[in-house]
C-alpha positions in Angstrom: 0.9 -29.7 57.1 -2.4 -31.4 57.0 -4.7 -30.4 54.3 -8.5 -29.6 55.2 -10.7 -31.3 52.6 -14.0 -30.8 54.4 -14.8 -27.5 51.9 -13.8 -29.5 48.8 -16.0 -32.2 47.7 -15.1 -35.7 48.4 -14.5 -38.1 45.3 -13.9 -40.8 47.0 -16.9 -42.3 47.6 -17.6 -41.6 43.7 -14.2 -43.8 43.4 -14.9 -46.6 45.2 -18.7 -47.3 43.8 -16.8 -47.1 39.7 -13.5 -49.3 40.9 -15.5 -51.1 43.8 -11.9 -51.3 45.7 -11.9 -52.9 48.9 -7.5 -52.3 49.7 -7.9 -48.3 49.9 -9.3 -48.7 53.7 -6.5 -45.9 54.3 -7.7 -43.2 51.6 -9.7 -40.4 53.7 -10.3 -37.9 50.7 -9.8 -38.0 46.7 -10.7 -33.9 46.0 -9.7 -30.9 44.2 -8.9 -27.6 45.1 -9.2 -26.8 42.0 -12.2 -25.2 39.9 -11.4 -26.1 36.4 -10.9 -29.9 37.7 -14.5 -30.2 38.6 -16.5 -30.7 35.0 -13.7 -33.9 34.6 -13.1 -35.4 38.0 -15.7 -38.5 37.4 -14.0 -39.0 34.1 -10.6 -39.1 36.4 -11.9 -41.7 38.5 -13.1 -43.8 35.5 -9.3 -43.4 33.5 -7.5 -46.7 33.9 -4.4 -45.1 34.6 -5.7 -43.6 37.9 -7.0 -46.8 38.9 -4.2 -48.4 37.9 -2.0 -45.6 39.7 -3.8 -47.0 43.1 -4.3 -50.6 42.7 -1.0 -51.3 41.8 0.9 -49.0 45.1 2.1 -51.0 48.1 -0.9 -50.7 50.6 1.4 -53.5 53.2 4.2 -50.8 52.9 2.9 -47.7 52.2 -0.3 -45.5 53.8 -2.2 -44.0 51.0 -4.0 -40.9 52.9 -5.8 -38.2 50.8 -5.2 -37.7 46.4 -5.3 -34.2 45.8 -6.2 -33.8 42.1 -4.1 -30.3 40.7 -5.1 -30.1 37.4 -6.3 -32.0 34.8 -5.4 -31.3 31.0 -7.8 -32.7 28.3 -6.9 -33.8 24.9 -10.4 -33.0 23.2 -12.9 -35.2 25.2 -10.6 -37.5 27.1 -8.2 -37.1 29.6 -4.3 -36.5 28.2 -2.7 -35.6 31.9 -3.3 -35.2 35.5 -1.4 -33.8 38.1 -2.1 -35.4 41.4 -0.5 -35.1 45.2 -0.4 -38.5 47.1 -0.4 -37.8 51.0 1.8 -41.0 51.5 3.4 -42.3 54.5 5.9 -45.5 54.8 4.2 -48.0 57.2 7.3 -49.0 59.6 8.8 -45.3 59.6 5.6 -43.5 59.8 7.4 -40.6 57.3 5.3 -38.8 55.3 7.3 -39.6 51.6 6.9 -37.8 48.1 4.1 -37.8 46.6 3.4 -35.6 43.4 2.1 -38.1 40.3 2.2 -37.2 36.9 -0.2 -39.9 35.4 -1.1 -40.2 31.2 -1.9 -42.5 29.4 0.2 -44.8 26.8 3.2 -43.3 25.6 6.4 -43.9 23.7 9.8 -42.4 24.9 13.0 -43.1 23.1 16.2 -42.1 24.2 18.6 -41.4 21.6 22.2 -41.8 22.4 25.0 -40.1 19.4 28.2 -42.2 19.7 31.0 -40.0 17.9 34.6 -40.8 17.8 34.2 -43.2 20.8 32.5 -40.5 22.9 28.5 -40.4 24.1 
């Protein structure tokens, strides 16, 4: 189902003047269809992690279409999480893959594993 972005406001343009990315030819629309997301979407486009989220994706393998920002949650003034839907499509197949994001910033995750009479 294609999503009609022409009554949300286009970041993309916003995007590509902060990053000044020249390998998103494929990216039609970075928007929101969500009201609270508004007040922080230039901070969005400024975090590292988004940028980093784009820069780093396949662009020979995969098609990068349209970023649809969910929801943003804010740790006082800066951004803690976004939730973010990648319209993404392989290349060679043409199959739309999936494409939800969960992007934060640095983080520490340690997985604790109990050994107890030889058993995990």
């Amino acid at each position: 189902m294609s999503t009609n972005v022409d009554e949300y406001k286009n970041y993309l343009e916003i995007f590509k003047t902060f990053t000044q990315m020249e390998n998103i030819e494929d990216l039609e629309a970075i928007f929101t269809k969500n009201p609270n997301c508004e007040a922080n979407m230039e901070k969005l486009m400024k975090t590292p992690k988004f940028v980093e989220h784009i820069k780093t994706m396949d662009h020979k393998n995969l098609k990068l279409t349209k970023i649809e920002v969910r929801d943003i949650y804010m740790f006082g003034p800066n951004i803690g999480f976004a939730l973010i839907n990648n319209t993404i499509y392989n290349r060679k197949s043409n199959l739309l893959l999936p494409g939800a994001v969960f992007i934060r910033g640095g983080a520490v995750a340690i997985l604790v594993i109990v050994v107890c009479e030889g058993r995990k």
